[in-house]
N, C-alpha and C positions, 0 to 999 in steps of 0.2 A: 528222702526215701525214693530208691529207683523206681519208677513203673512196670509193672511185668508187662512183655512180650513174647506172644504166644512163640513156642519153638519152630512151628510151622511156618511164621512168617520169615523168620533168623533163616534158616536152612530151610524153606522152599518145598518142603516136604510134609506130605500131610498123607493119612490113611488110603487109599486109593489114587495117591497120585507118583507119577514118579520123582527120582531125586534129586534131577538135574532143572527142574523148574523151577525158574526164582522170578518168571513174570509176574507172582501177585504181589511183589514185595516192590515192585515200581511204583506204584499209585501211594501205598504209604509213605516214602520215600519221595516222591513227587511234593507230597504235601507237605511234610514235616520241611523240606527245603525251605519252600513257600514261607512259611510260618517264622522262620529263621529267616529269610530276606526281608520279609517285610519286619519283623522288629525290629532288624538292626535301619532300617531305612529310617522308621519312626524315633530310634533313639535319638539317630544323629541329628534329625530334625529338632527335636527338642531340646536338645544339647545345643543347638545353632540359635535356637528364638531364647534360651536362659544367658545364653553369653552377651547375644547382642541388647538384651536389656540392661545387663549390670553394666555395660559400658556405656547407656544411653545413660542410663541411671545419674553416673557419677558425676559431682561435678564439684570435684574437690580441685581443691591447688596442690602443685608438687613445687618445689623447690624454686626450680628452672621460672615456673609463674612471679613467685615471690620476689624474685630479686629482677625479673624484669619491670617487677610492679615498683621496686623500690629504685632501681635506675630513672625511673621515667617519672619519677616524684608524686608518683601517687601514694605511695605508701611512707612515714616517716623514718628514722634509723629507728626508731624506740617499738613503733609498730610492726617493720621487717624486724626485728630480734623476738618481739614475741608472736609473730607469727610462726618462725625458724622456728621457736621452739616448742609452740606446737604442735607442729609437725613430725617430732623426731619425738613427740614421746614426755619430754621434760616436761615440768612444771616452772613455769619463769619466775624467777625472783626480784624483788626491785632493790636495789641499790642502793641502802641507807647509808647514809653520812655518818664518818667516824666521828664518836663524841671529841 
């Protein structure tokens, strides 16, 4: 719902006054700027301390991790394969022997 604004302030004119004044319309105008720079200041601030936590946050393996971990023999081949796969999603299956 819009806020009403008196017509006097829009168009600078009011009972006893003439119709080329729009000097009282500066202070309101002054402030509401105000009000609107400083939100958007605070937004971005907050939007700045939400991102840099979820990256502080994280501390998952990506792919590129996995298979350096598995070059360098820390990880086994049976290990890097289900780690691969849970990564992407899958559900790792084991590999029964055909009767």
């Amino acid at each position: 719902m819009m806020p009403c604004i008196p017509l006097f302030l829009v168009f600078g004119t009011s009972s006893g006054q003439r119709s080329g004044d729009i000097s009282q319309i500066y202070v309101p105008l002054a402030v509401l700027a105000g009000i609107i720079i400083v939100a958007w200041i605070s937004l971005v601030l907050v939007r700045r301390q939400l991102r840099s936590r979820t990256t502080q946050s994280s501390t998952t393996f990506t792919l590129a991790n996995l298979r350096e971990m598995h070059r360098s023999g820390t990880l086994s081949d049976e290990e890097f394969e289900r780690a691969k796969a849970g990564l992407s999603g899958q559900n790792p299956r084991r590999k029964s022997p055909n009767p």
